[in-house]
NUNU-716745 format. One record per residue (C-alpha): x, y, z; residue in one letter. Coordinates in pm, whole numbers, padded with zeros to 5 digits, always signed. Example, Ala and Ser with C-alpha at 12.3 -4.5 7.8 and 13.67 -1.06 7.14 Angstrom:
% NUNU-716745
+01230-00450+00780a
+01367-00106+00714s
This chain:
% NUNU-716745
+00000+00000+00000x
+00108+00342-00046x
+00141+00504+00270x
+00118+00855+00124x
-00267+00816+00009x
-00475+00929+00221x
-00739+00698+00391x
-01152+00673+00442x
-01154+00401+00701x
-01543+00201+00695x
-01650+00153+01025x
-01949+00013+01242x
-02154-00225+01408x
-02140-00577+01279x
-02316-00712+01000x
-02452-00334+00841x
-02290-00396+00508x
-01948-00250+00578x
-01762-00546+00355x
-02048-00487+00089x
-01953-00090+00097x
-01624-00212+00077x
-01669-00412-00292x
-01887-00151-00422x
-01601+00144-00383x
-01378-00106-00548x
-01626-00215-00807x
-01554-00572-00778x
-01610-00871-00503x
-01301-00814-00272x
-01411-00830+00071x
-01596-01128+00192x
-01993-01061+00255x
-02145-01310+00450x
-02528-01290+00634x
-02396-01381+00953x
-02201-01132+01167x
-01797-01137+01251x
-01678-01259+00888x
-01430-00960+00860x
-01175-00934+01146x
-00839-00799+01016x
-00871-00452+00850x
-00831-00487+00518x
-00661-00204+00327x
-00743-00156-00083x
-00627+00118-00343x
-00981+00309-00464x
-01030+00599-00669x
-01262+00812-00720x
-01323+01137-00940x
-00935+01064-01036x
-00883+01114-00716x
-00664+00826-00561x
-00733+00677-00174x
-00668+00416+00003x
-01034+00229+00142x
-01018+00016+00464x
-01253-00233+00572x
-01254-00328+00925x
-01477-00547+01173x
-01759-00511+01342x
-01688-00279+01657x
-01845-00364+01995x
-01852-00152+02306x
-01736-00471+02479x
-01662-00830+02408x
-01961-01082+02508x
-01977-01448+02545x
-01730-01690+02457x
-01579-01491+02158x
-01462-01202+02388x
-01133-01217+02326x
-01154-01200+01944x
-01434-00942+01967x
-01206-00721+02192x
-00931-00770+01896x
-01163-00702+01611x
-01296-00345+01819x
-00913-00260+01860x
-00809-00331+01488x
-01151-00087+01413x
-01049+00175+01688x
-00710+00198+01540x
-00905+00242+01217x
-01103+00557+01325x
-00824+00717+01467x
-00539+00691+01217x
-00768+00742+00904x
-00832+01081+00695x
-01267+01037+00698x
-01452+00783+00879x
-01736+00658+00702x
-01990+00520+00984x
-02232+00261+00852x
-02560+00187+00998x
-02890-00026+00885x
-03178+00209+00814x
-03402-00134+00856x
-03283-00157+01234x
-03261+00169+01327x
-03016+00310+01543x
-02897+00070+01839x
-02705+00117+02167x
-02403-00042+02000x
-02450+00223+01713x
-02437+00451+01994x
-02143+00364+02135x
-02001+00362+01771x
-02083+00767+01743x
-01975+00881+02094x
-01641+00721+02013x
-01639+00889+01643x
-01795+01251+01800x
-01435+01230+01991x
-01200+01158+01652x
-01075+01539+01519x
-01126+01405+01136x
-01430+01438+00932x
-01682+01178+00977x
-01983+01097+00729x
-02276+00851+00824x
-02410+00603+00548x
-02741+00448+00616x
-02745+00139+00458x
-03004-00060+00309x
-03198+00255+00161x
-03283+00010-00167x
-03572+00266-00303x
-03738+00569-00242x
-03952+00435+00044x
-03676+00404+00267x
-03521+00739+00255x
-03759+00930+00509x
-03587+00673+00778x
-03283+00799+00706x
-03308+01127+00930x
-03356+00925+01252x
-02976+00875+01237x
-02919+01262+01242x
-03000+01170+01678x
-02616+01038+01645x
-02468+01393+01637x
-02223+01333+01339x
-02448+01541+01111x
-02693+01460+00826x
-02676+01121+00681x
-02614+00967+00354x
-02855+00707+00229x
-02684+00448+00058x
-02743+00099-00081x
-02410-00099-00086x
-02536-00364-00255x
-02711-00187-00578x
-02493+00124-00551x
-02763+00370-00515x
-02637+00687-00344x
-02253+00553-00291x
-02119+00812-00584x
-02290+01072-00357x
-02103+00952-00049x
-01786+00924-00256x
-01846+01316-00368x
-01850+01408+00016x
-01538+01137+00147x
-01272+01312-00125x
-01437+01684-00015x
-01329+01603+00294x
-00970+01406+00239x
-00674+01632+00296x
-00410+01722+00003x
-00125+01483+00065x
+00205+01304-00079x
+00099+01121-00436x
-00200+01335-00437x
-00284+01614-00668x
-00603+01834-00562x
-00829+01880-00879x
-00949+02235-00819x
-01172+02191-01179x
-01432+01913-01156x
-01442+01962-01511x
-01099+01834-01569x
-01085+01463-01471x
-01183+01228-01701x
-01526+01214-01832x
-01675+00834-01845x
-01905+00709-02137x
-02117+00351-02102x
-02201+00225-02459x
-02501-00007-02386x
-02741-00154-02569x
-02894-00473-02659x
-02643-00757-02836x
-02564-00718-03188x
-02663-00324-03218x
-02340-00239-03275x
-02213-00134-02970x
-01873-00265-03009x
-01820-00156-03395x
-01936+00207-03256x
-01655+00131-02983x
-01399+00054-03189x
-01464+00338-03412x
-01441+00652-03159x
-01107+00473-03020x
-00957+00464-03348x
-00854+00097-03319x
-00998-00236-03296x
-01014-00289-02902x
-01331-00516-02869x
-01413-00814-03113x
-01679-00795-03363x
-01870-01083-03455x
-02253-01086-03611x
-02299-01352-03329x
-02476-01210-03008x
-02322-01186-02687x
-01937-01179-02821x
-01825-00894-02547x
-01833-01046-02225x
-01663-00838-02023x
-01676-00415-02027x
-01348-00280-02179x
-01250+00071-02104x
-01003+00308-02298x
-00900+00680-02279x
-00916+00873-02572x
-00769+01225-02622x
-01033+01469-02777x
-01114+01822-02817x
-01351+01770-02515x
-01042+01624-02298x
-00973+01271-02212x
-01283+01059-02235x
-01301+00709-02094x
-01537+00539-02387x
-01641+00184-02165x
-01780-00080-02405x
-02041-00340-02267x
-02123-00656-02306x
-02488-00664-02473x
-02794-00638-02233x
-03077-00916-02233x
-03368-00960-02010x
-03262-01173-01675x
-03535-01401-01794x
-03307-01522-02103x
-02990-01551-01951x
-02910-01919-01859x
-02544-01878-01868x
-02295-01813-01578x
-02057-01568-01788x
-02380-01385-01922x
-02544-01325-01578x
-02186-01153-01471x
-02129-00993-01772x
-02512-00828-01678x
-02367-00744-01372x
-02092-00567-01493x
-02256-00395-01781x
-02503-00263-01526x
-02233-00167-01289x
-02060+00011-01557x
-02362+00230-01614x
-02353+00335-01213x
-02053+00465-01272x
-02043+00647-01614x
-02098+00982-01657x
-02316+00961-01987x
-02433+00680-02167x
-02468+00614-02512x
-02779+00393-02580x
-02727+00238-02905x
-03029+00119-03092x
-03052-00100-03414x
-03219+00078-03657x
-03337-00201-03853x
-03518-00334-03573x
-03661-00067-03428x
-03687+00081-03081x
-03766-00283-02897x
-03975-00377-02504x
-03568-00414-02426x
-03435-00085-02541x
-03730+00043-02313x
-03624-00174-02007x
-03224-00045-02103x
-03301+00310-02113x
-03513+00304-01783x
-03170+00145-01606x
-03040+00443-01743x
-03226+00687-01668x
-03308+00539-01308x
-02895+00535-01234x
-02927+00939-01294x
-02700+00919-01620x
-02781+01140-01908x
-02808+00949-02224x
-02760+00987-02593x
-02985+00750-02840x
-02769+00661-03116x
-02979+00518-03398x
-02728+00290-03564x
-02720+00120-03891x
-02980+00422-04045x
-02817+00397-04357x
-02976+00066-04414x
-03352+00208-04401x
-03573+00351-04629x
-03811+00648-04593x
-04078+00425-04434x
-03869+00243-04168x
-03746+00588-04054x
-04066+00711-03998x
-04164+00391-03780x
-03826+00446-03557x
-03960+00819-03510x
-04293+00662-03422x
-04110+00428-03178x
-03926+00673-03001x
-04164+00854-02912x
-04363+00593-02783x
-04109+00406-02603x
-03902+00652-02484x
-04076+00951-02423x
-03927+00941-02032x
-03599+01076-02141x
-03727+01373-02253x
-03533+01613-02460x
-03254+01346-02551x
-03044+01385-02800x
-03125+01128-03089x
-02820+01105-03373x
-02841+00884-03646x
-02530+00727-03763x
-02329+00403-03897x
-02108+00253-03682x
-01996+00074-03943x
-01900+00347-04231x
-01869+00604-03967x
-02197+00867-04160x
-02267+01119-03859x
-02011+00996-03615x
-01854+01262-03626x
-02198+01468-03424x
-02169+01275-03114x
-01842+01535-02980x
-02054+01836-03043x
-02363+01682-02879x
-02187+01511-02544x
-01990+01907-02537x
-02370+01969-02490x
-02470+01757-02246x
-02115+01763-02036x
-02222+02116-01994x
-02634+02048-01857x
-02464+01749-01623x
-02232+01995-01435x
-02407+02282-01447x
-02433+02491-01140x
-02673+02758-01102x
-02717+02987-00840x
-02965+03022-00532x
-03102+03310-00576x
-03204+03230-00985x
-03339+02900-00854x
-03612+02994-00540x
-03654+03331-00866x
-03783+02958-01035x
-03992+02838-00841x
-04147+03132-00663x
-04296+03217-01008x
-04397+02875-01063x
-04583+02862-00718x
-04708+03209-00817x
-04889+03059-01159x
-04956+02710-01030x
-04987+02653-00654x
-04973+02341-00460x
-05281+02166-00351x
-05385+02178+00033x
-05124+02455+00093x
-04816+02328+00046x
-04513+02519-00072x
-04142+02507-00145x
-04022+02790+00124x
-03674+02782+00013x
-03473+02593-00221x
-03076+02521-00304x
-02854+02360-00582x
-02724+02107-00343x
-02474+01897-00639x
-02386+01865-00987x
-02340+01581-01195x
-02647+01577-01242x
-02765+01857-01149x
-02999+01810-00779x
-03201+02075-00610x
-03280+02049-00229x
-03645+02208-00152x
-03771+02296+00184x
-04137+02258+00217x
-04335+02335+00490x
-04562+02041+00439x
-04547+01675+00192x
-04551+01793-00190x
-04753+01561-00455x
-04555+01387-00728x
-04752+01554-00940x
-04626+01886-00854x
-04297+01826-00811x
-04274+01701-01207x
-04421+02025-01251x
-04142+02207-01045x
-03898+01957-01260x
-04008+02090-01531x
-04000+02445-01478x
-03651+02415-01372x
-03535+02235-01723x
-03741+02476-01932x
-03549+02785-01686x
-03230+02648-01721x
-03213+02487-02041x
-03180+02134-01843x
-03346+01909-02100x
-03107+01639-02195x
-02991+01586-01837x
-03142+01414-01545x
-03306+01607-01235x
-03326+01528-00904x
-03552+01701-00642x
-03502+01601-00279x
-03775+01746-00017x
-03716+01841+00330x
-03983+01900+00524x
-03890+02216+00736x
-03964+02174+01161x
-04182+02370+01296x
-04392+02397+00981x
């Protein structure tokens, strides 16, 4: 290990998903995650990056306030190897189980953190949809300020945990600070179903023939990932194996090369969905572009193989698109050939376009401008309103409201869209988180 990294140590009660944190940062199976408590013992040190930014990630076991029956001994080791954890390391990520609540031995965990003069973030685990997230703030009673809902084991919310851990790292040896987000290296996913041409397309904008094509489904197994030198910057173009439904994959290698495709989407920046124009906009290239669009990545429908259709085909793809996948809104739709290279050369221009929407910032005082005029024309139902709102991150863009009571889902699309038409957010995805204010 390099001792000059600086270190986000994961610590906690057992069994809350610290190993599973662990192989997500990593973004492969390291760490061994087992249901039953007291698998890890020895801290395990890793090299991570994130945002270009290198680190070094520790696991460690599950701390207890004391040891209890038979297993004291070890348990007393396993606490010390985690105290030694929270003291030497840069951030302390504390991990707790939204599901359980908080518990005395998550307690004890956060009076010995409160004590620890380094940064320390909370990730409540376990937050695997929407439904969870208002449990979250119960875990603000610890006192180590607000928490981070997270699900280790589908990666929801870790890249927002990841943003906070390298805020908070220190500038150290073998470390260079990034003062421009803008400058590290932009990540692009090419999905799409197998045999669209994702590879061809692949092989194209790298300028040399990385991935194997083959007119047989399924040839990429594995994502492959190179970084090309362009007028934008470097962008890291990751091709991916070709995306079926689960109900048609009866192959080991298939099911993991699923698993990576979809991982690979997590952590991209934009993807390109690539669509075979002489089949049309398909149920799958639906189910694909949902994944997408649930993961928060902006996306770019690339119509391939158009040269092969004639004036009535187009029209149906038109048709299908905007039948299938009106969700994505103002998307950008190119058509091209992977294959002769006819309108490659628009996708720069457009992903300049959308690089810009993803990491826009805009200020406070244009965005509560936003809404305050929206409310004005349009007001909530029963009373509600958004008393204040913020810009709270970038990539993609997400706006914190404060509302003095529970807004419909209804309004809030409305409130979306006011913001996209403002702002000129249409490509991009949106996120709107609501706080209810006290007192209110």
């Amino acid at each position: 290990m390099d001792k000059g990294l600086p270190t986000v140590a994961i610590v906690g009660r057992p069994n809350v998903g610290k190993s599973t944190l662990m192989n997500r940062i990593l973004g492969h199976r390291e760490a061994i995650v087992a249901e039953q408590p007291g698998v890890t013992r020895d801290r395990k040190e890793m090299p991570a990056h994130w945002q270009g930014r290198p680190f070094t990630v520790v696991d460690t076991g599950g701390w207890l306030p004391r040891g209890s029956g038979n297993h004291a001994t070890m348990d007393g080791k396993v606490s010390a190897q985690s105290e030694k954890s929270m003291d030497q390391s840069d951030v302390v990520v504390m991990v707790v189980d939204c599901r359980v609540g908080i518990t005395s031995d998550d307690e004890a965990v956060a009076a010995r953190l409160r004590g620890r003069k380094g940064p320390t973030l909370v990730a409540v685990n376990k937050v695997d949809g929407s439904r969870h997230e208002p449990l979250i703030w119960e875990f603000l009673r610890l006192g180590l300020g607000d928490p981070f809902p997270v699900s280790a084991l589908h990666g929801r919310g870790v890249g927002d945990l990841l943003d906070a851990a390298m805020a908070a790292l220190p500038d150290g040896p073998g470390v260079e600070a990034d003062p421009d987000p803008g400058s590290r290296t932009l990540s692009v996913a090419v999905v799409g179903r197998p045999n669209a041409g994702k590879s061809t397309l692949f092989n194209r904008m790298i300028g040399e023939d990385r991935s194997v094509v083959h007119d047989q489904p399924g040839t990429t197994r594995d994502t492959i990932d190179t970084v090309v030198d362009t007028e934008l910057g470097p962008i890291r173009f990751v091709d991916t194996a070709g995306m079926r439904r689960r109900a048609r994959i009866d192959q080991d290698t298939e099911y993991y090369s699923l698993l990576r495709a979809l991982a690979a989407v997590d952590r991209s920046d934009i993807a390109l969905l690539v669509v075979d124009a002489t089949v049309g906009v398909t149920h799958q290239d639906q189910r694909l572009a949902e994944r997408i669009d649930a993961a928060g990545c902006p996306v770019v429908v690339l119509l391939n193989k158009w040269d092969m259709l004639d004036t009535e085909a187009r029209e149906a793809i038109a048709v299908g698109i905007d039948r299938r996948l009106h969700f994505l809104g103002e998307a950008a739709v190119l058509r091209i050939s992977a294959l002769t290279g006819k309108g490659v050369n628009r996708l720069l221009p457009e992903l300049r376009e959308v690089i810009a929407e993803y990491r826009r910032r805009i200020p406070t005082q244009a965005v509560n401008r936003v809404l305050r005029d929206a409310q004005a024309a349009h007001p909530a139902p029963d009373g509600a309103r958004v008393l204040y709102a913020t810009q709270g991150a970038s990539d993609p863009p997400t706006f914190t409201l404060f509302a003095n009571r529970t807004l419909p889902r209804t309004y809030l699309r409305y409130l979306e869209r006011r913001l996209r038409e403002a702002f000129g957010l249409g490509s991009v995805p949106v996120k709107l988180r609501v706080r209810r204010r006290s007192g209110e």
